[in-house]
C-alpha positions, 0 to 999 in steps of 0.5 A: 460484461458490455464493457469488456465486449466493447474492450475486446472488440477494439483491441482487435481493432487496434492491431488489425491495424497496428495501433497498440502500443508497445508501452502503457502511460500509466497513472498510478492513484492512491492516497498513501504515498511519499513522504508518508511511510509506509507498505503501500507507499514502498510498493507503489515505488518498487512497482512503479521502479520495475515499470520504467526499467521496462520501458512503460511511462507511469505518474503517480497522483496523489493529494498534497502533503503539507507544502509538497504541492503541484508537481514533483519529480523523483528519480528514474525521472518519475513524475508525482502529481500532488493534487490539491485535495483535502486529506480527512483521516489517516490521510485519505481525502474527503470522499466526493465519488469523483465530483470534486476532482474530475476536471483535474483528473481529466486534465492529467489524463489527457496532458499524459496520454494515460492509458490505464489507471492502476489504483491501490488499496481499498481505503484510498479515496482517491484510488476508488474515484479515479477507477469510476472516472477512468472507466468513465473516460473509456480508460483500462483499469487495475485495481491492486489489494493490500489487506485483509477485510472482516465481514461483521465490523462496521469498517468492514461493512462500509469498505466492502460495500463500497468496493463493491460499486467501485470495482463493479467495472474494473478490468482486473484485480491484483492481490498480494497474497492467495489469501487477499485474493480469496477474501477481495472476492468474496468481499466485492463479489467479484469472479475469481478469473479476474483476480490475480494473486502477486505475492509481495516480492523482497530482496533477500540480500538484504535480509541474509541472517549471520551463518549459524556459527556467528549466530551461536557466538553472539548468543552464547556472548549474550548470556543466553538472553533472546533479543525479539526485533519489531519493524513496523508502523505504530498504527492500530492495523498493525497490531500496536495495541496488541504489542503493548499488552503482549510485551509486558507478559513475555518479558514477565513470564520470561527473565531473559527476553528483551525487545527492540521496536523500530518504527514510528506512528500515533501508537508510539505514546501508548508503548511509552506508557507501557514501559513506563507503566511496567518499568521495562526501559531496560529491556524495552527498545523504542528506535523510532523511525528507521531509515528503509536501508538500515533496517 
């Protein structure tokens, strides 16, 4: 409460004597993010696209990929620090609450003139240190929510607890859904007037389906037969499991159903098996990876 006290009273500083700026500097932090795949990475990009459009300066931060180390540019003229830090599983760093990488944090900050940390998803690393030091460093702090959490699971447990310290002085919390926004508060105890819900927005010129009489046409050339189309990551979290057990029973109990799976991921031997298990090559479709624009 102090700090927010302490906030308020500088912003009226700060434009009784028309100092605040018309733009933010912000670093945006998080442990997924380009050349991984994925709905946060996509987010963190169209986010930070509609930022430059409107004038603000933003980076991103996030820990090396392979030999995608230092510094890299992306269009729009979007600057991408690849920090050197150690990615433990599923690509999040190595937990160090900060110690590790706070000179470099600071060092960015400073060399950017960053004036608000923006972090994503609760099981980055590198999002819930950056939003301790950024508040340590006296900077403004957003916190964006992308998944649902239990409150039993051992996973749970931890991350919960640990949201709970990190967000303990953050500015504000951004959810993607009403819902998110419901469960991030009763998850890290946080007042409902600081949450925001921002529910993820798509572009639906790029998801127009055919007109119904097109769609009649192309069912009644498919002899009657229903295609249903998967797109996601092959992960745990996604539901692969539950994909690979399910799709054997419809295709069982319905004749004239067939599947097309786009995506890749560490799930992707699991549904190779089930085909080949339950001799489904013919009405099971693997795509693999597939580019975002010709989803």
């Amino acid at each position: 409460m102090a700090k927010h006290i302490h906030g308020a009273s500088r912003m009226q500083h700060q434009q009784r004597n028309n100092l605040v700026p018309t733009f933010h500097v912000i670093a945006m932090v998080c442990d997924f993010f380009f050349p991984r795949l994925g709905g946060v990475e996509m987010h963190i990009w169209s986010l930070v696209q509609c930022l430059l459009q409107r004038g603000h300066k933003v980076i991103i931060l996030t820990h090396a990929y392979g030999d995608r180390t230092g510094v890299r540019y992306m269009s729009c003229g979007l600057k991408v620090y690849y920090l050197p830090l150690v990615p433990m599983v599923d690509g999040t760093c190595f937990p160090t609450f900060g110690l590790a990488w706070f000179p470099l944090f600071r060092q960015v900050c400073v060399r950017e003139g960053v004036t608000l940390v923006h972090g994503h998803q609760a099981t980055s690393c590198m999002s819930n240190e950056a939003l301790l030091m950024a508040s340590a460093l006296g900077l403004q702090t957003v916190y964006s929510d992308h998944s649902l959490f239990g409150f039993a699971d051992l996973a749970s447990v931890h991350i919960n607890k640990v949201l709970r310290f990190t967000l303990s002085n953050v500015d504000a919390c951004i959810c993607v859904s009403h819902t998110c926004r419901e469960n991030l508060c009763l998850r890290a105890g946080l007042p409902p007037s600081m949450v925001y819900a921002i529910p993820n927005a798509i572009d639906p010129a790029r998801f127009t389906p055919p007109s119904l009489e097109a769609r009649k046409q192309a069912f009644d050339r498919s002899n009657g037969r229903v295609v249903v189309v998967v797109v996601s990551r092959l992960v745990h979290r996604k539901g692969t499991d539950l994909l690979a057990r399910v799709v054997p029973r419809v295709c069982t109990e319905h004749p004239k159903v067939d599947f097309i799976i786009g995506g890749d991921g560490p799930k992707k031997p699991l549904l190779e098996a089930m085909l080949k298990q339950h001799g489904l090559g013919g009405r099971v479709k693997l795509l693999g990876g597939v580019a975002h624009d010709q989803v």
